[in-house]
N, C-alpha and C positions, 0 to 999 in steps of 0.2 A: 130171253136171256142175252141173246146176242146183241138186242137193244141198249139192254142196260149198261155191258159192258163198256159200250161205244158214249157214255153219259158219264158227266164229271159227277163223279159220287153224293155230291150233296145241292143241286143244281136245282130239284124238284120239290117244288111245295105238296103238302105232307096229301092233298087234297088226290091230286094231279098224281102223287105217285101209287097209290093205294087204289087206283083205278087203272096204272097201267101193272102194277104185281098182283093184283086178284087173281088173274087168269091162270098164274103161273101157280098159286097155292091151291088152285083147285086142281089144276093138273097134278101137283107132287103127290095131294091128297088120296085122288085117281090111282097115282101108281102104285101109293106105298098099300094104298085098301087090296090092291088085287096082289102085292108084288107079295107083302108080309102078314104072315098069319093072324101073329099076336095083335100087331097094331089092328086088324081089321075086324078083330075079336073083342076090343077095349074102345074101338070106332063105332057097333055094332049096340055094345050097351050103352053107352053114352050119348048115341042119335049124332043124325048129321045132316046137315041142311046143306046141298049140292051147290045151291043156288043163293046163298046166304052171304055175308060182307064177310072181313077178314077177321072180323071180331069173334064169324059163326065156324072156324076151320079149329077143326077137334084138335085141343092140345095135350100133351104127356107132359106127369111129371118127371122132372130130369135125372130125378131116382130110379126112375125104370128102365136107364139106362145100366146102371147098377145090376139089376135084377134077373136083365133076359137079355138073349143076344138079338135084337132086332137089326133085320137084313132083311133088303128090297133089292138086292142082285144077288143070281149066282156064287156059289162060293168060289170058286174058279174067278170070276172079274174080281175079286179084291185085290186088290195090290198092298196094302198098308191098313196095321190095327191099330190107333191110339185107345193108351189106357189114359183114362184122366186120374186126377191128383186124389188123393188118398191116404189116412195113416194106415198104419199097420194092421188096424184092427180094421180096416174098413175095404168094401170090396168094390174096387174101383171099374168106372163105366169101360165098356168097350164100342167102341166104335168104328165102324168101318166103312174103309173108303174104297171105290174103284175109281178107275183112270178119271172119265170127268169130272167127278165130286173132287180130286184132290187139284185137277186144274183150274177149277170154277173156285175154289178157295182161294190158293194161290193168285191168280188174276182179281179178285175183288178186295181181299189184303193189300195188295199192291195198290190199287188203283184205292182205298181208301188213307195208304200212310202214305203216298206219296203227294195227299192234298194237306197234308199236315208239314211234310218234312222237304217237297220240292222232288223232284226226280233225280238228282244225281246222286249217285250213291258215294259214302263218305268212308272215311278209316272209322272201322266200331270196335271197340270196346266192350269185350259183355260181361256184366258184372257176377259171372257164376263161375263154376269149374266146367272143365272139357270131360272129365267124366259123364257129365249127364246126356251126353249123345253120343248113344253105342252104338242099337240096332238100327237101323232106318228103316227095317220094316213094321218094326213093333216098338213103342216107344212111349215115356209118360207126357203129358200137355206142355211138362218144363222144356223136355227137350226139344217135344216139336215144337214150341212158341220161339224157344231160339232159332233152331234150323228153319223156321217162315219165317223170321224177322231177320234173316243171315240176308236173304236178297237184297236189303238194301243197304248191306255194306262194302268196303273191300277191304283187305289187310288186317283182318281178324284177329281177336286177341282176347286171350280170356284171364279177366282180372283177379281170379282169385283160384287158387293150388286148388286138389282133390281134397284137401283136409278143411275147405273153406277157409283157411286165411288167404292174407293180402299177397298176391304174389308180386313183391315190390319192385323187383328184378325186370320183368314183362312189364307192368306200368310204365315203367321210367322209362323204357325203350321205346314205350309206345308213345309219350306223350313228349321225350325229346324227337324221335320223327315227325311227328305231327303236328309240332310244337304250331302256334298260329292259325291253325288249319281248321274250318269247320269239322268237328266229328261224332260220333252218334254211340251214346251210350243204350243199353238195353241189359234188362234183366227183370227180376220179379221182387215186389216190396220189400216184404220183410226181411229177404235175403242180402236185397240192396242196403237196407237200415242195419242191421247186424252186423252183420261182414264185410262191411264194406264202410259206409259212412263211419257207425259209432266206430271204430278200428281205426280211420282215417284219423281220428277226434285225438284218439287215445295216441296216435304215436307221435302226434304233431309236424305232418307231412302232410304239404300243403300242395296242390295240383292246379293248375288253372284252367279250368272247363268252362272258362266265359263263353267260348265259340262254341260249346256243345250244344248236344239238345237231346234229351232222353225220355227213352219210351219205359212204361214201366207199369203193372201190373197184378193187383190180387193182393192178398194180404191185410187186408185193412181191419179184419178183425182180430188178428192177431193184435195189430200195433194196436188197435182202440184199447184194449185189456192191458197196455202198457202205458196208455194216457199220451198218444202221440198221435197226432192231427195230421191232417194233412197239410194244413199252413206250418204248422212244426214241421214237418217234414220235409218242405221245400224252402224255409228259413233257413234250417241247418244247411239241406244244400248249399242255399247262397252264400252263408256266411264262409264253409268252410272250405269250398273251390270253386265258387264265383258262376256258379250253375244256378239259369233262371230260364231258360226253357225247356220245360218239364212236360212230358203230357202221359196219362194215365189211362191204358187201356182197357176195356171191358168186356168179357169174353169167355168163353168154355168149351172144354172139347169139343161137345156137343153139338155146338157150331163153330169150328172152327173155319176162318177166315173171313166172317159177318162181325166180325170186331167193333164196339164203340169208341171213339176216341175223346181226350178229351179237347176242348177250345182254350184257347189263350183269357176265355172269360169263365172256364170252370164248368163245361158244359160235357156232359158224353150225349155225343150226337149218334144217331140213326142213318145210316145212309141210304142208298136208293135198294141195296142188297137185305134189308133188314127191316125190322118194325117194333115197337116198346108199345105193351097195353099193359097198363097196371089194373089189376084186380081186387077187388074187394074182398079180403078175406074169408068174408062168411054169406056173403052171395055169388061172388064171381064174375059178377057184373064188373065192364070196364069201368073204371074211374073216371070221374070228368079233371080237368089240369091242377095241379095243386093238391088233390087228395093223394095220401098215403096208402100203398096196397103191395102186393105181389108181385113181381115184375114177370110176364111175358114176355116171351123175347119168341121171334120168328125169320127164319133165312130165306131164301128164294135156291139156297146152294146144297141143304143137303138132298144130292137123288139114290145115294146109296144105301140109305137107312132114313126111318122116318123121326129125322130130328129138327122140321122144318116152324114147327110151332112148341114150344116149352115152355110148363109153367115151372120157373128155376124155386132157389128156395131164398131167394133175396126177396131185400123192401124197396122201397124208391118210389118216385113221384115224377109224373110229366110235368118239365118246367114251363113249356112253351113250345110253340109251331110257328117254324116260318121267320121269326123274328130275331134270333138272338142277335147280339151285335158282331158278332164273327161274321156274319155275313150266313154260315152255311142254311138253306133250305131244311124244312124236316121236323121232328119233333126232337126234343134235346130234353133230357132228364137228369136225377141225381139219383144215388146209393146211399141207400143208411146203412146199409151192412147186411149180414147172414141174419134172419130170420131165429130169434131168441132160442127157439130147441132142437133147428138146422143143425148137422152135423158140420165141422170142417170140412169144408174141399177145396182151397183154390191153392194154387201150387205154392205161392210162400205161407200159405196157414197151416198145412197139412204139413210142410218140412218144419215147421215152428214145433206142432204137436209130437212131429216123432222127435225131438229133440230133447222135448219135456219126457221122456219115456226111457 
């Protein structure tokens, strides 16, 4: 771990890096089999091959987080619960972190946004209310993705009231201070499209976010169910505050901090903290590149619960290794969305649905 740390996140061809993380997935594997009941009970009938590639490291559905409380430390070592994203009607994952697991997040988030955004930290903007970060020990995905993506701000501001409108007052303040200045927006899709852009459209108040650059995440089946793309989505940008660097994060409580991002060429990359195996619906079998499946997603970071291999309820395809024209190392994929009888969960789809309610 301490290796990887000290490695620029996307540095390693896909070959080379899956031979230096094997040893670490058999390790977590190791802990969580002895550390937690359930998982070594759901390990037990599904067989496990010790000695196997990364393809052969027993994975959970990410519903099971939902279901049971899976813990590999102590109750006493937990410092922080996230509940991830949820309607009303639905019973959202718990996840638990102790001391390293929340610093081993933190330091890999880092070290994967700031190969996208630079290391300096900028004046941000974040396009939700201040409401949504109460507790800091207990909290939904919304407010920790803000409060982990706070790090790479300064001069905080939150662009929209408790009631979710525009709060134009705070805007204007923020962006005559700023006026000229590199700055860094964040928020979550759908939230951002709603409340924020179409609003901006409606009043005809116009901002210049040329110098910006915005991180942003989740939602997207909501918007699809409303006929809005994600090329729609980042035209309206342009057209209506001069915002064209965009990049779209990929991500879940579940693992939080092993985030994909996306490239200037449309790509969410894998970094050295993480790994994408698409599966086969109805065998399970990995995918070879270009086939449509399941998405697996795997962290090297969670040691406090056994969420180190997932099979989510998303689709996607490996686009490529090693090559994209971004330069980054790795395998780089795409999303088609939630899985046709998946339930909502990502934190702008789940606030979309309570809204319909």
């Amino acid at each position: 771990m301490d290796e990887l740390f000290s490695l620029p996140p996307y540095c390693l061809e896909e070959g080379q890096k899956d031979e230096r993380v094997l040893p670490i997935y058999r390790e977590l594997t190791e802990h969580h089999y002895g550390a937690c009941g359930a998982y070594r009970r759901i390990v037990d009938c599904n067989g496990w091959h010790p000695d196997g590639s990364l393809e052969d490291v027993p994975l959970l559905p990410v519903r099971l987080f939902k279901e049971y409380d899976l813990c590999s430390v102590p109750k006493d070592d937990i410092i922080k619960t996230i509940a991830s994203s949820g309607t009303s009607s639905q019973q959202p994952s718990k996840i638990f972190l102790d001391k390293q697991t929340a610093i081993n997040q933190q330091k890999a988030l880092t070290s994967i946004v700031t190969d996208f955004i630079g290391k300096a930290r900028m004046p941000m903007l974040i396009l939700d209310c201040p409401d949504v970060v109460k507790d800091r020990t207990k909290f939904s995905t919304r407010g920790a993705g803000i409060l982990g993506f706070s790090v790479f701000g300064t001069k905080r501001a939150y662009a929209l009231n408790n009631d979710m409108t525009i709060d134009y007052e705070t805007v204007d303040e923020f962006m005559a201070r700023f006026q000229g200045q590199r700055i860094l927006l964040f928020g979550f899709t759908y939230i951002i499209w709603k409340h924020f852009l179409l609003e901006l459209e409606r009043s005809g108040r116009q901002y210049d976010f040329s110098q910006a650059v915005m991180i942003h995440g989740g939602g997207w089946k909501k918007l699809a169910s409303e006929a809005v793309s994600k090329e729609e989505f980042r035209s309206r940008f342009k057209k209506a505050c001069g915002l064209a660097d965009i990049h779209e994060n990929y991500g879940m409580a579940e693992q939080t901090g092993s985030i994909f991002m996306e490239c200037n060429e449309g790509h969410l990359h894998a970094s050295v903290f993480s790994k994408v195996i698409i599966r086969d619906p109805l065998t399970f079998r990995p995918c070879p590149v270009g086939q449509r499946g399941i998405i697996q997603v795997m962290s090297v970071l969670p040691h406090s619960y056994p969420g180190h291999s997932l099979l989510t309820e998303d689709e996607g395809t490996i686009e490529g290794e090693d090559d994209c024209p971004c330069g980054r190392k790795g395998e780089y994929f795409k999303i088609f969305g939630r899985l046709s009888k998946a339930e909502l969960r990502g934190c702008s789809d789940t606030y979309a649905a309570g809204l319909e309610r």
